[in-house]
N, C-alpha and C positions, 0 to 999 in steps of 0.2 A: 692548368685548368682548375677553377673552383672546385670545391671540394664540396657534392650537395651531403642534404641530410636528408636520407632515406624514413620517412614514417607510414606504417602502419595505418592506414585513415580510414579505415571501414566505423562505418558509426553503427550497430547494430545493437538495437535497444528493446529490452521488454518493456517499454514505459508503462502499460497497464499494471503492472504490477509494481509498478513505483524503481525499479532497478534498468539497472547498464548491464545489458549481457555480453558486450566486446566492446570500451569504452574507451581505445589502448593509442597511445602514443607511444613511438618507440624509435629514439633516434637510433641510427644503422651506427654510428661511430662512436666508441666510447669516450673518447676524451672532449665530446660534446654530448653529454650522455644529459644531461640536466634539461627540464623545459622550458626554461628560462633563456638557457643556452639556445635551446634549437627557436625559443620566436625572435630572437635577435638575429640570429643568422638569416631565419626566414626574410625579417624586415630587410637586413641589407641586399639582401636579391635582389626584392622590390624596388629599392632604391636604381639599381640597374634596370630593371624591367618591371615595369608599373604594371605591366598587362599580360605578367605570366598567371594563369589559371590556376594551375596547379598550388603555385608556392600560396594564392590567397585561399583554397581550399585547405592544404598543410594547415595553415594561419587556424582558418576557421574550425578545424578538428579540434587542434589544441587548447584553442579560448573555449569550445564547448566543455571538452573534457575538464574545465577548470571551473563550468558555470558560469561563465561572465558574457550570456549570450549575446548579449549586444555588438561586444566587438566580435564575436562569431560569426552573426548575422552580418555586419557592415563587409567583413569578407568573403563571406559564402555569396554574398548578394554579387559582389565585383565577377568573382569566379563566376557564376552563371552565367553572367551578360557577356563574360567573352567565350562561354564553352556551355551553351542553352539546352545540350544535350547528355551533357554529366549526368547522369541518375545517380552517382555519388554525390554530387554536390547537393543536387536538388533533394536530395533527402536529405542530408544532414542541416539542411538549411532547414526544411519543414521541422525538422527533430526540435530547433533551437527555438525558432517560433512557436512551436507549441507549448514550448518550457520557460516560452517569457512572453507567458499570458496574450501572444495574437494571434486565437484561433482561426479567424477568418480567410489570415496570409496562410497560417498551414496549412490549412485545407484547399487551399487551392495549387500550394505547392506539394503536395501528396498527390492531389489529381495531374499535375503534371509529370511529376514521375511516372505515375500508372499510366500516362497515356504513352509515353514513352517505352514502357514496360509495362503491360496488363495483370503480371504472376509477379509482381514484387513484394514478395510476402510480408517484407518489414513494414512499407508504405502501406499496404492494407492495414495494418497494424496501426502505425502511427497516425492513421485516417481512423480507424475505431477510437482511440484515444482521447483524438480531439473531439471528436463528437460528443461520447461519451462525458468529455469533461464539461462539456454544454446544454448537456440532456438532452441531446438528440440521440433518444436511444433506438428509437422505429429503424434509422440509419445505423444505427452504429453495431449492432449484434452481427449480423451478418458477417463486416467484416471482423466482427471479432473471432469468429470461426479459424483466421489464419494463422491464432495463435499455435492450431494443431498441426503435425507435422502431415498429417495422413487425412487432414478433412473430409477430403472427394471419398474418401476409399471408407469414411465412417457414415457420412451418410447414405452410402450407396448401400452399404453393407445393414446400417442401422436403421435409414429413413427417420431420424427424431425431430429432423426441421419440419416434415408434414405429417407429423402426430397428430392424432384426432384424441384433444383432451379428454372429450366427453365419452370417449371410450376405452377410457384406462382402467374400470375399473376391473378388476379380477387379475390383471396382468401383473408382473413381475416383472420389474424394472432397477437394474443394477446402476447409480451411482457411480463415475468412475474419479476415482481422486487425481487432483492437479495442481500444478504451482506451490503457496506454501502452506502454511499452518493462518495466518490470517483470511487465506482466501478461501480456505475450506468450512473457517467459520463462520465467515461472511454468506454464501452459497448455500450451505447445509439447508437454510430455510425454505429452501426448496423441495425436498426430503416431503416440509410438513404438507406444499401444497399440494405435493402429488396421493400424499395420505389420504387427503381431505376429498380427492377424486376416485378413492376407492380402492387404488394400487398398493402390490406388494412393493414395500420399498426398501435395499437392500444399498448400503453406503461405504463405500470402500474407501478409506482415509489411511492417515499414516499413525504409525502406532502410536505416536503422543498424544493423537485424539481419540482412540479407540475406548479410553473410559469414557471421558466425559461424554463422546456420541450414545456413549450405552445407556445412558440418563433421557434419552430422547425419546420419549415414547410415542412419538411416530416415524422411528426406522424399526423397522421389522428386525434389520440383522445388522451389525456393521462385523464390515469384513479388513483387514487388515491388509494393507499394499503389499503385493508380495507372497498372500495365501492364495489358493484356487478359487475362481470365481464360481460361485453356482450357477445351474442352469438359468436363465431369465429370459423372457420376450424378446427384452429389446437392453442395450449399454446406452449410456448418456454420459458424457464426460458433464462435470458438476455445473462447468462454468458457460455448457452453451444453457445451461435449462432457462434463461434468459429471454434467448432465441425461442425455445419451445415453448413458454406462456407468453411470449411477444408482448414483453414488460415495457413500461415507459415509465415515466418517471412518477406520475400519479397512480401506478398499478403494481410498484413495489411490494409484495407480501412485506408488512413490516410491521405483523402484528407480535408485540414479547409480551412475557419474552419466548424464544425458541432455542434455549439454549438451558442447560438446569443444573445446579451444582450439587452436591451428594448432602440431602437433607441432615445425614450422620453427622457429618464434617460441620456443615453450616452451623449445626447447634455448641458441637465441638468449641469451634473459634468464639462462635456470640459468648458464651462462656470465656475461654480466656481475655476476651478482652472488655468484659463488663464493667472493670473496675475504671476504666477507660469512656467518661463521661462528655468527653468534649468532640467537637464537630472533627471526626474522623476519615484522614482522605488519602490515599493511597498513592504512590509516585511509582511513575515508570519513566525513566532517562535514557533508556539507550534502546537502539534499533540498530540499522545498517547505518552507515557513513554518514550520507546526507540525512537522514531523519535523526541522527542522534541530537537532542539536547544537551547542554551542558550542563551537571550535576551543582556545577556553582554557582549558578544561575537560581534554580529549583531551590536553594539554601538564601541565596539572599534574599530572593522577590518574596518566595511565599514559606519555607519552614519560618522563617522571623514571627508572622504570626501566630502569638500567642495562644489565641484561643484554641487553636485546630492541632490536633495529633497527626502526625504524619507517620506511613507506616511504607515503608520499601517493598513495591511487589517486581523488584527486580531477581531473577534468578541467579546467585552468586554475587549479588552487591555488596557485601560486606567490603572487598575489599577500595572499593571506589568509595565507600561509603570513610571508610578506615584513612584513606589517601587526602578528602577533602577539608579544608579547614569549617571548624563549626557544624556537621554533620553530627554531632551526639544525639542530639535530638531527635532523630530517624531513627522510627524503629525498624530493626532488620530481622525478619525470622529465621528459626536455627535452619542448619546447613537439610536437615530432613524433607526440610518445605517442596511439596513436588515431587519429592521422591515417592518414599514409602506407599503415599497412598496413589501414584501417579501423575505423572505430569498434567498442570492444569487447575485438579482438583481441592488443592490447598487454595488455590490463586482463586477458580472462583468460589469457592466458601467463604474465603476473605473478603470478597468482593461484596457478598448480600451481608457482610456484617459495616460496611463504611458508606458514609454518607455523601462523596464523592470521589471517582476516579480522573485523578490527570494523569495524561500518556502522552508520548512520541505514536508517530504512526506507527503501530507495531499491532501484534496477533492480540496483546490484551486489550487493546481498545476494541477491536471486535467481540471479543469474550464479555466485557462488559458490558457492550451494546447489545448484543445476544442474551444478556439476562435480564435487560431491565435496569440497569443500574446506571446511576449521571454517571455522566462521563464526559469530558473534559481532551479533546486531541489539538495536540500543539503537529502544527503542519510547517512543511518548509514551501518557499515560495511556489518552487519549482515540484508542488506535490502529485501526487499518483490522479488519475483518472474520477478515482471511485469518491471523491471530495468533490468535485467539478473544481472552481480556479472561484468563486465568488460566495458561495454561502456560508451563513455562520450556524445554520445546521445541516441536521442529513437524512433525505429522504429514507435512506436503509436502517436510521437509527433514530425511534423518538425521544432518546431519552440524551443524545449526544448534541454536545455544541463543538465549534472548529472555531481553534485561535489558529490563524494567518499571520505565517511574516510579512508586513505588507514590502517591503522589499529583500531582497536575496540575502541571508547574513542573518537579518535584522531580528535575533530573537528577541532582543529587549525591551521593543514594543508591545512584542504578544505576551511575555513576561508583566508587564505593566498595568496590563490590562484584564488578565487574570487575577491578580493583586488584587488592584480594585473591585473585581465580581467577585474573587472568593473572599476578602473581608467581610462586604456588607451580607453575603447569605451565612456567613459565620454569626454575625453581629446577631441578624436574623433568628436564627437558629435558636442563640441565645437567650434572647429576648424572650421567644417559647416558652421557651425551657422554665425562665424566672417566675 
């Protein structure tokens, strides 16, 4: 008897937040341990049985997990039409469509999961996502509520989705922290509008941000994840406040900045780096997996340019910096950066002292779009929700532009294309100057 390979095929995804929270191939046999190994075996199945379900969902896990949705999709699509009631397939199938840019198909393959199953919390999810990535946010908040474990039980308990804004003031409303360090400083500016409505407002974050939130003068208090919460009215997890001003895409609070760097520090750095006259621009290469850029990249396209100083706000990049060929010319600050005075608050001091930031998607592109400052995000095809899949700015940030891979891989295009916009505002710049 054949000998199969057992895998793992659960696809379960935070995609809102740009990550794979169970993303997992795992052949059962080790001496076919490789996945290489297992979609060869896979295919010779097939070559026996064209119309086993199973082995073209196997298939289609494995190409997902690899990004290569196309052949994902080509197989997920076979598995449904001989097994129309998989809610394993049909999600992972809606997953890949949503990750290669056709929302239309996933949303209609999300609704048919959900019809099949009405509590499938990932498909609510990955139906927020897509919408979300479309600007259909009127739609898309609701289900975003399923990102919480206990929703029913928060707002039964809370009631924040039928808040009566216009009667917030005098209350005390506690902030609840969630997900990461970019999403808390993408959200915070919610803090302001409830400020602006009169309420006590009280922010519970994680301790890397507990300085910099303390610069915000409109949170009352920020409380640290993990310490006792104070009495308050009413809790709000950060990321529905969304849902409670029933935001759309032209009602975005997105006035900066709302975000502040410690005016000390700011003066601090404009001082060390005075001597430093030329168009100053700050690099950040790495994130999670798929969002990393490669640092050799970043050295060829754009340190080459002369005119512009380039300065590392990467945490610990020395040594990647040390590793890369032609990287001298990066400046890299000492190992104290971050520390001493707190995480965050070198980074953004640094930040009101340069004249533009590029990033991977990561928390300092938030941070910089939080103060005010250009900023510059290099996105991978298949990026997070809160970019949508087509613009080359962003509603939550006027001061930011989005370079697009326009296909999967393809950083060398978006690379290329930066080149050419940061030379001529360099040249620009210059010209000023003369």
């Amino acid at each position: 008897m054949k000998k199969k390979i057992i895998c793992i095929i659960t696809l379960i995804t935070t995609e809102l937040c740009g990550t794979t929270r169970a993303h997992t191939v795992t052949p059962a046999h080790p001496e076919e341990g490789s996945t290489e190994k297992a979609i060869l075996s896979y295919q010779q199945e097939l070559e026996q049985n064209k119309e086993d379900w199973q082995t073209h969902l196997h298939l289609g896990v494995i190409f997902a997990h690899q990004r290569k949705y196309a052949d994902a999709i080509k197989h997920l699509k076979t598995a449904a039409l001989q097994n129309p009631k998989s809610e394993q397939t049909l999600y992972n199938l809606a997953y890949c469509q949503r990750h290669n840019h056709l929302l239309q198909e996933a949303l209609a393959t999300y609704d048919a999961v959900l019809t099949l199953n009405p509590n499938h919390t990932d498909a609510h999810l990955g139906k927020s996502g897509t919408l979300l990535s479309m600007g259909k946010f009127e739609q898309a908040w609701s289900e975003f509520e399923y990102r919480l474990d206990d929703w029913k039980e928060f707002h039964q308990y809370f009631k924040y989705p039928t808040l009566n804004l216009s009667a917030l003031a005098g209350k005390k409303i506690i902030l609840i922290a969630e997900w990461g360090q970019g999403d808390m400083l993408q959200f915070v500016r919610y803090a302001k509008a409830l400020k602006q409505l009169g309420a006590t407002v009280y922010v519970q974050t994680f301790g890397s941000l507990t300085k910099l939130f303390s610069l915000c003068p409109y949170i009352d208090a920020v409380i640290k994840q993990g310490d006792r919460l104070p009495l308050a009215d009413t809790r709000i997890p950060l990321l529905s406040m969304p849902l409670v001003f029933k935001t759309t895409v032209t009602t975005i609070p997105a006035e900066i900045p709302y975000l502040y760097a410690d005016q000390t520090l700011e003066q601090e750095w404009r001082e060390k780096m005075a001597a430093d006259t030329q168009f100053k621009v700050g690099i950040c290469w790495r994130a999670t997996q798929q969002k990393n850029v490669p640092l050799a990249s970043f050295i060829e396209h754009l340190v080459t340019i002369s005119q512009a100083t380039f300065y590392s706000l990467v945490k610990n990049g020395a040594p990647d910096l040390q590793a890369a060929p032609h990287a001298d010319s990066v400046i890299d600050f000492e190992q104290d950066f971050d520390v001493t005075h707190g995480s965050f608050m070198d980074t953004a001091a640094i930040m009101k002292n340069l004249n533009l930031v590029i990033t991977t998607d990561t928390s300092l592109a938030h941070l910089a779009g939080g103060l005010g400052v250009p900023v510059w995000v290099m996105l991978p095809y298949d990026c997070d929700w809160r970019w949508f899949f087509d613009r080359e700015e962003s509603p939550w940030y006027p001061t930011m532009r989005l370079f697009r891979q326009p296909k999967m891989g393809d950083w060398e295009s978006a690379f290329k294309k930066i080149r050419s916009e940061l030379y001529a505002l360099v040249i620009q710049k210059n010209k000023m100057l003369s």
